[in-house]
N, C-alpha and C positions, 0 to 999 in steps of 0.2 A: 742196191739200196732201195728200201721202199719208201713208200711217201712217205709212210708212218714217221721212217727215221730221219727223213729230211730235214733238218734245221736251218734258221738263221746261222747256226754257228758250222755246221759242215759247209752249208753254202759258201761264207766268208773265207772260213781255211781252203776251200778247195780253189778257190776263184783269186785269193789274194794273189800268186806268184805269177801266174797270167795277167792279171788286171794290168800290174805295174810293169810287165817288162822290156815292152818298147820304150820304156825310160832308161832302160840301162842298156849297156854294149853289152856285145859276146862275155867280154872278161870278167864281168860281173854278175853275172846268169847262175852260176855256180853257186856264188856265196848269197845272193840274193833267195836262190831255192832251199839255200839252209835256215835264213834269217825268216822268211816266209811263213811257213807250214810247224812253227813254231809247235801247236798245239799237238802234232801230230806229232812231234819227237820228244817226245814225253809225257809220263804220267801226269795229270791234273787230279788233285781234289776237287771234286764237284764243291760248287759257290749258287752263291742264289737260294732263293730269286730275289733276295733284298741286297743291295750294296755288301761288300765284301772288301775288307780290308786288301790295300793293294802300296807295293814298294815300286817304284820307278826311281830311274837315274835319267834326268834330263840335263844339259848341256851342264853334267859334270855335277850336278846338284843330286841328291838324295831326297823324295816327294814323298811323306807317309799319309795315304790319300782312304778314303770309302767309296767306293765306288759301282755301281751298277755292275751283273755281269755283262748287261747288252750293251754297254756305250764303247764306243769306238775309242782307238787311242789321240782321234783329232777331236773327238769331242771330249776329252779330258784333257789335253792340252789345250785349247780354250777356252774353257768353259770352268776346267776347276783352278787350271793353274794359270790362265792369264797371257797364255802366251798366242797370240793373234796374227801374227806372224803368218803360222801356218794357215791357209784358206782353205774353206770347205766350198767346193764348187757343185762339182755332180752326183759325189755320194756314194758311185760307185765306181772308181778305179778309172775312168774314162780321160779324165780333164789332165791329174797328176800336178792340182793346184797345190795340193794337199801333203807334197812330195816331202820327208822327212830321212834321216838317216836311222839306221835299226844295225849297230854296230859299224856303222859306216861305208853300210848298202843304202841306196836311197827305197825308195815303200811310199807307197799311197798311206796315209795313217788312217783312209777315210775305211781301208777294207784290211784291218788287222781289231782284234777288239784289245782294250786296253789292258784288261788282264795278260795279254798273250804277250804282252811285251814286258810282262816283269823278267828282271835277271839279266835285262839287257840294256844297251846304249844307247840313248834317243839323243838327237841331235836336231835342234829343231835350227830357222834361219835367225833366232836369236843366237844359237851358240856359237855361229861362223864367227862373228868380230871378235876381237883378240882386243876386250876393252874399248880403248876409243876408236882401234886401229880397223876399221874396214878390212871384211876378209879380199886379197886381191880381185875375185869374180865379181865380189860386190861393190868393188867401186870403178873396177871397168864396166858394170853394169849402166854406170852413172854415168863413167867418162863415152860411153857408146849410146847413148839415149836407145838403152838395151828392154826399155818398157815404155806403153802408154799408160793405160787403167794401169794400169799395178796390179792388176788384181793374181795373173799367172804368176809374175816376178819371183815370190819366193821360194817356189816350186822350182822354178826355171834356175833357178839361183845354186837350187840344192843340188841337182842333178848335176850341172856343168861345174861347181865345186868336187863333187862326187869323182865326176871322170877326170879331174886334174891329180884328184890324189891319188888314181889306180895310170893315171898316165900322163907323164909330165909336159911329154910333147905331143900334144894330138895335135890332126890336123883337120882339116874343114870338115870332111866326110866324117870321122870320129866325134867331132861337138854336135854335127846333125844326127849320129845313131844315139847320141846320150840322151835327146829331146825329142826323138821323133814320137812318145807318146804323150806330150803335154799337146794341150788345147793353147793357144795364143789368136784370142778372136782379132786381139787388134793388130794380127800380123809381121811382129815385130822381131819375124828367126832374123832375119839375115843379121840383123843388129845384134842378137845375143849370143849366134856365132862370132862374128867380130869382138865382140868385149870378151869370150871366153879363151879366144887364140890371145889377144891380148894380156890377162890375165897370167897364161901360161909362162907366157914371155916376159912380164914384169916378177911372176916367181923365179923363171931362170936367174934372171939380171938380178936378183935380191940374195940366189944361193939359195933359194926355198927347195 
C-alpha cells in the first residue's frame, strides 16, 4: 500500500480487530474477526463526502439516520441517537470504554465507522435491561461496588455480559481474559470479577 492509498478508512478497518481484542477471550476471536473487517467482506457503494443515508438496528429498534461517512458508530450513538451510555474515552481502541455488542461480539464502537455497522446488531448498555429488570452483570455490578467514576463501567459491563453468554460458568481467570483490554483508572478489576462470577451464579440459580 502506498501512502497515496492510505486512509482514515483502511486505517480503521485494518486496526479495528486488533484494537479491541484483549476485550474478548479465545472463543470469541473468531466471530469477532468476522463482525470486524466488516467493510472488507463486501462490496460498498461509495458514500460521501456529505452525510449518507444510513439503516441501523440498535437494542432491537430500527434508526433511519443521515449521516457522515467519517463519524464513528459511537459518535452516532451519541450524538444522533442519545444513547450515552456508551463512553468515548481514548478514541482509539485503547480504553474499550466504548465497548458495544456487533451481533453479540463486544467492539470498540470508537474504531468501527457507522456506516460499516449497517445490517447488523448493535447492542448498546442501554439494551441489557430487560425493562425495569437490571440485566444480572449489571446489578451485581451494584451489589459488588464493581465501579468508582463510572466512567469504564459500561464498557466493563458489556464485555463480562458478553462472556456470560458465550460461557455460563466461567471462572476467575476467564472474567480477567474478558477485561484484560479495558483501562479501569480507578482500579476497581478485582470487584468486577467478583460481581461477574456472581452474576453467573444468580443466572444458574434463575435457569438463565
Amino acid at each position: 500500500m502506498t501512502s497515496g492509498d492510505f486512509t482514515r478508512r483502511t486505517f480503521l478497518g485494518a486496526s479495528a480487530g486488533a484494537a479491541c481484542a484483549p476485550t474478548q477471550a479465545a472463543a470469541t476471536q473468531a466471530a469477532a474477526a468476522q463482525a470486524a473487517p466488516v467493510a472488507a467482506s463486501r462490496v460498498v457503494a461509495a458514500i460521501g463526502p456529505g452525510p449518507a443515508a444510513l439503516s441501523l438496528s440498535v437494542n432491537g429498534m430500527a434508526h433511519r439516520l443521515s449521516v457522515e461517512p467519517r463519524a464513528t458508530l459511537v459518535e452516532v450513538l451519541r450524538d444522533q441517537l442519545g444513547l450515552t451510555g456508551t463512553k468515548l474515552g481514548c478514541d482509539r481502541g485503547a480504553c474499550a470504554a466504548c465497548t458495544v455488542w456487533l451481533d453479540g461480539a463486544p467492539v470498540c464502537a470508537c474504531m468501527m465507522f457507522a456506516h460499516d455497522a449497517a445490517g447488523h446488531r448493535i447492542t448498546t448498555i442501554e439494551g441489557l435491561a430487560r425493562g425495569d429488570a437490571l440485566h444480572p452483570v449489571q446489578a451485581a455490578f451494584i451489589a459488588h461496588d464493581a465501579m468508582q467514576c463510572g466512567f469504564c463501567t459500561p464498557g466493563l459491563a458489556m464485555s463480562c455480559a458478553a462472556l456470560l453468554e458465550r460461557e455460563p460458568h466461567p471462572d476467575a481467570a476467564q472474567v480477567q481474559a474478558a477485561i484484560a483490554g479495558h483501562l479501569c483508572r480507578c482500579g476497581s478489576y478485582p470487584h468486577v470479577v467478583d460481581a461477574t462470577l456472581a452474576a453467573a451464579a444468580a443466572r444458574r440459580g434463575a435457569g438463565e
